[in-house]
C-alpha positions in Angstrom: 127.7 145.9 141.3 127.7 142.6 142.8 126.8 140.4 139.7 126.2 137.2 141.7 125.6 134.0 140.1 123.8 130.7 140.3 125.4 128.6 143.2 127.6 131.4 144.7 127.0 132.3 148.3 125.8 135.8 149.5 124.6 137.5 152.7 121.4 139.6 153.0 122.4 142.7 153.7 120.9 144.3 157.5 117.7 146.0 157.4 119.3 149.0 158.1 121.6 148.9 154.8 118.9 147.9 153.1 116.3 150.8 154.5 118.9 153.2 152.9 118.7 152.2 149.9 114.9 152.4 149.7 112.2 155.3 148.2 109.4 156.3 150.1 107.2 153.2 148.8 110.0 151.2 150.4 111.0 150.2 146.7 114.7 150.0 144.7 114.2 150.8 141.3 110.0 149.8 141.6 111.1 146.5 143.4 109.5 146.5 146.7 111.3 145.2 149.9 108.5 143.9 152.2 108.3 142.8 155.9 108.2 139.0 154.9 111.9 139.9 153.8 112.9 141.1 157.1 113.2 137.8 158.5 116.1 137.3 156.3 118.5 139.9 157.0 121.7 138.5 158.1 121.3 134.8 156.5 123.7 133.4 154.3 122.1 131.8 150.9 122.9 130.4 147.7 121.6 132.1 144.7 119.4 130.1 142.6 119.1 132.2 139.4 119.6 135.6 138.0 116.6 137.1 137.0 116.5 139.0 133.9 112.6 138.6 132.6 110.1 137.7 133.5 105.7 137.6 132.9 103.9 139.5 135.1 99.9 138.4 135.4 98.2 141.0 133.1 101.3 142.7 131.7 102.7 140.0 129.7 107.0 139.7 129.2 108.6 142.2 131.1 112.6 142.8 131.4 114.0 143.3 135.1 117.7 144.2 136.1 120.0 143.6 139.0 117.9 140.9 140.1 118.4 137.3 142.0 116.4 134.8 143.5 117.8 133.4 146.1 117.3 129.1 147.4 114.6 128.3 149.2 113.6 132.0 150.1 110.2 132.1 149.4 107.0 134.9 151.1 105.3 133.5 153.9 102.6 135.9 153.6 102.4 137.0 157.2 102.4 140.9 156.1 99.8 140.2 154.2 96.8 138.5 155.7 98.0 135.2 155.0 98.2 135.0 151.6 99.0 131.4 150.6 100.9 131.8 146.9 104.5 131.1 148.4 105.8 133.4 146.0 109.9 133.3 145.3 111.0 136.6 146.4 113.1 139.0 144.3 116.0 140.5 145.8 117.5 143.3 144.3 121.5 142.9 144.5 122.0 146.2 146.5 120.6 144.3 149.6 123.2 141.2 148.9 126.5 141.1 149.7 129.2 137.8 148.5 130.5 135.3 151.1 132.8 132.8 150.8 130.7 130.1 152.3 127.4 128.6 153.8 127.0 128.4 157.1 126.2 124.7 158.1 122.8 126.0 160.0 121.3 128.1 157.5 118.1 129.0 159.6 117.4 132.7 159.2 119.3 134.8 161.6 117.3 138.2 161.8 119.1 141.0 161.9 116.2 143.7 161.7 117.9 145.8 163.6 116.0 149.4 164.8 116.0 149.8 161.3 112.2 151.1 160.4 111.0 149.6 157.2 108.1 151.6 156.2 104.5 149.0 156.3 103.6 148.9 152.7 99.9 149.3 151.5 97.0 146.5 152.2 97.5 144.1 149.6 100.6 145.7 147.8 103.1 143.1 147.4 105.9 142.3 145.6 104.7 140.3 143.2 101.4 142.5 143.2 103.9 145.3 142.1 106.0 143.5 139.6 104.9 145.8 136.5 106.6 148.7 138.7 109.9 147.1 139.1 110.0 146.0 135.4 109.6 147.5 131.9 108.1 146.0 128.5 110.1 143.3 126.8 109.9 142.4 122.9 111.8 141.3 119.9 113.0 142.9 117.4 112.1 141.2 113.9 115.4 140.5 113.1 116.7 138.8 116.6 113.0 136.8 115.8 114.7 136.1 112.5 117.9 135.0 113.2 116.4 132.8 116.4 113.3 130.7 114.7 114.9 131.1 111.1 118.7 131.0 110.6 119.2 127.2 110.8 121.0 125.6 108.2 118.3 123.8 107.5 116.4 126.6 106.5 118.9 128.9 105.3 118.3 127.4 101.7 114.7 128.6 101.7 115.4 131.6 102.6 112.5 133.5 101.1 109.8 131.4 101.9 111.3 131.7 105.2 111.0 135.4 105.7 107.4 135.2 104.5 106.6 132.4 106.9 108.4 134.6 109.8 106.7 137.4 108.8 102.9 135.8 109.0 104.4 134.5 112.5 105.9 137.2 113.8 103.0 139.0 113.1 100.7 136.7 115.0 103.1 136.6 118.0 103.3 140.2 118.7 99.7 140.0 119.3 99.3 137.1 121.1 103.2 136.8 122.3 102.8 140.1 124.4 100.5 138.5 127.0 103.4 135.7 127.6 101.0 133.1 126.2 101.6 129.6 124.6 100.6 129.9 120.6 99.8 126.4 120.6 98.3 123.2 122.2 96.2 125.1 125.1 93.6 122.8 126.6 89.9 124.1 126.0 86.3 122.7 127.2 82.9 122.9 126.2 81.4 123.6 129.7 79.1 126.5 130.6 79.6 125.8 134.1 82.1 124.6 135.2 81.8 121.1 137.5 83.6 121.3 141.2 84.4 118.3 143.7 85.6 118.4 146.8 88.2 116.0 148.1 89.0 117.5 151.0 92.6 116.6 150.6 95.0 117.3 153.0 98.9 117.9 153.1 101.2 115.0 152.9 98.7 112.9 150.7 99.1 111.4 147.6 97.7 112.0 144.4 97.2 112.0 140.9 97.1 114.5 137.9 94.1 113.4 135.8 94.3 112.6 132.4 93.9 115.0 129.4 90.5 113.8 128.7 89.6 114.0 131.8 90.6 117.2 133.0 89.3 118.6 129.5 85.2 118.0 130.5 86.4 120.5 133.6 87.2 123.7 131.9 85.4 126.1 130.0 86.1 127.6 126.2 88.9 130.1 128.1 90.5 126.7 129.5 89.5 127.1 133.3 87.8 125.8 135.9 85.8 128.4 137.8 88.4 131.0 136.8 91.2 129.1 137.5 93.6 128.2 133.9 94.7 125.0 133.2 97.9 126.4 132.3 100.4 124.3 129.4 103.0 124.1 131.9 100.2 121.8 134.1 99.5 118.9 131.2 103.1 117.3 131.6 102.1 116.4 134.8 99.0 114.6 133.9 99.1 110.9 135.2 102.0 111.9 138.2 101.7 111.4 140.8 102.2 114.3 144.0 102.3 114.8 147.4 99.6 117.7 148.5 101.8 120.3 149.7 99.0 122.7 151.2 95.3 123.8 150.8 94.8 127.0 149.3 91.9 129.1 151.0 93.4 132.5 149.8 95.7 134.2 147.7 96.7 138.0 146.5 95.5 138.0 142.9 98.7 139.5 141.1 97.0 141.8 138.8 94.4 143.6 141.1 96.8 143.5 144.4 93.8 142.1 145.8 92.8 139.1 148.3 90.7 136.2 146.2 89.3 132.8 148.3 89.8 129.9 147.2 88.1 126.9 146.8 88.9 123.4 146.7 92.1 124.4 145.8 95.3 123.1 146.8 99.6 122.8 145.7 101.2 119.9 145.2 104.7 119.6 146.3 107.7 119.6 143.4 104.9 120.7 141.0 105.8 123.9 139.5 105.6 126.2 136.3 109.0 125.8 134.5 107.9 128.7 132.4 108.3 126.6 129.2 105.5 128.3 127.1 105.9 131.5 128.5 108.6 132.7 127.6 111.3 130.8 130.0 109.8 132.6 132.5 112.4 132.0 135.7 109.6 132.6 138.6 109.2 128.6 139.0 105.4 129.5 140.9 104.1 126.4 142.9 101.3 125.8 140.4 97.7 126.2 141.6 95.2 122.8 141.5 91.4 122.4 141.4 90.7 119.2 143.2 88.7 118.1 140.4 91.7 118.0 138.7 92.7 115.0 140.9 92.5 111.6 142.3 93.4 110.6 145.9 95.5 107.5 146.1 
């Protein structure tokens, strides 16, 4: 078991080691190994975080093992038609091995080998198949208890308490399995929702409209033609953000299939830390309708 941890260096293994440790679906333990990985094999990395759960678009919380993500390693989307998302990959510590240190060029260094890593389904990627490589995560009523509950400010009261954790607990397994926020989501009134178009362009500047603002966008689910305005999203209202890229398509992450996108783009340094869902440790480059901003 390698156990690596934030900050310590590791190699990716050759894409021959790590074609042996595959399935037929080019998966290790449901976590799928795709050809935007390849280019990796053979670089030296630092590992960002350990990866232990996560929320996976239409499954909710989910519990992973043996997982890292690794700095700066993110999918290009070559394998599959483009797709824009820049997702973090997931590498599964089987395919890492521990060096001392970081090479002063840390370009890739391919070492594909002759290795033949089996070309995954249309569409299938990794974060497409997340719910494979994961399994349900909940709390138990008593770790709920002794986490919201067992202060000593509350200990006192500690009947009203467990009737108040109770009606909550209760709420949240309904609404806590889909990785939601329980609170302070941002809703509108619109039947159709407005669009602009700014044409904006990588490397300008801009700004995160105001709560008001944004608010006349979205619809009574919170989005703007199906895109959420997401709780992790309002602290940045009134930043201001370089455009990082326009967004013309992406894999959707529940259906494994390919979505266009409209006035649509990513902001650099602006991403979902995961706050109201759960702590989720993805850190996704958030998604941003143009109406949602102002060029400056």
């Amino acid at each position: 078991m390698l156990t690596a941890k934030p900050g310590e260096v590791v190699k990716v293994r050759s894409a021959a080691e790590i074609a042996a440790t595959l399935d037929k679906n080019n998966t290790l333990e449901g976590l799928s190994f795709t050809p935007e990985m390849l280019r990796y094999c053979g670089g030296k990395y630092r590992v960002l975080k350990s990866v232990t759960k996560i929320i996976v678009e239409g499954w909710g919380r989910r519990q992973i093992t043996n997982t890292v993500m690794l700095d700066g390693v993110m999918c290009n989307g070559e394998a599959h038609e483009g797709c824009q998302r820049m997702c973090k990959l997931l590498w599964k510590e089987a395919w890492l091995k521990k060096v001392d240190t970081l090479d002063t060029d840390v370009s890739m260094r391919s070492d594909s080998g002759d290795a033949t890593i089996l070309v995954h389904q249309r569409f299938l990627c990794q974060s497409a198949l997340l719910y494979m490589a994961s399994k349900q995560l909940s709390i138990s009523f008593e770790d709920f208890v002794r986490k919201y509950f067992c202060s000593d400010r509350f200990r006192k009261w500690w009947m009203i308490n467990r009737v108040c954790a109770i009606m909550l607990w209760s709420t949240l397994k309904v609404k806590g399995f889909f990785g939601l926020s329980k609170n302070g989501a941002w809703f509108g009134s619109c039947q159709t929702t407005p669009t602009v178009s700014l044409q904006l362009k990588p490397g300008e500047y801009v700004e995160v409209k105001s709560k008001e603002e944004i608010i006349k966008t979205l619809d009574s689910m919170g989005k703007n033609r199906g895109l959420t305005f997401t709780l992790e999203m309002q602290k940045y209202c009134g930043q201001r953000f370089r455009v990082l890229k326009r967004i013309d398509k992406i894999i959707d992450e529940e259906t494994g299939q390919m979505h266009k996108a409209f006035n649509t783009v990513m902001l650099r340094d602006a991403m979902c830390d995961g706050s109201s869902h759960d702590s989720c440790p993805r850190s996704c480059l958030l998604l941003w309708r143009e109406i949602w901003l102002k060029r400056i």
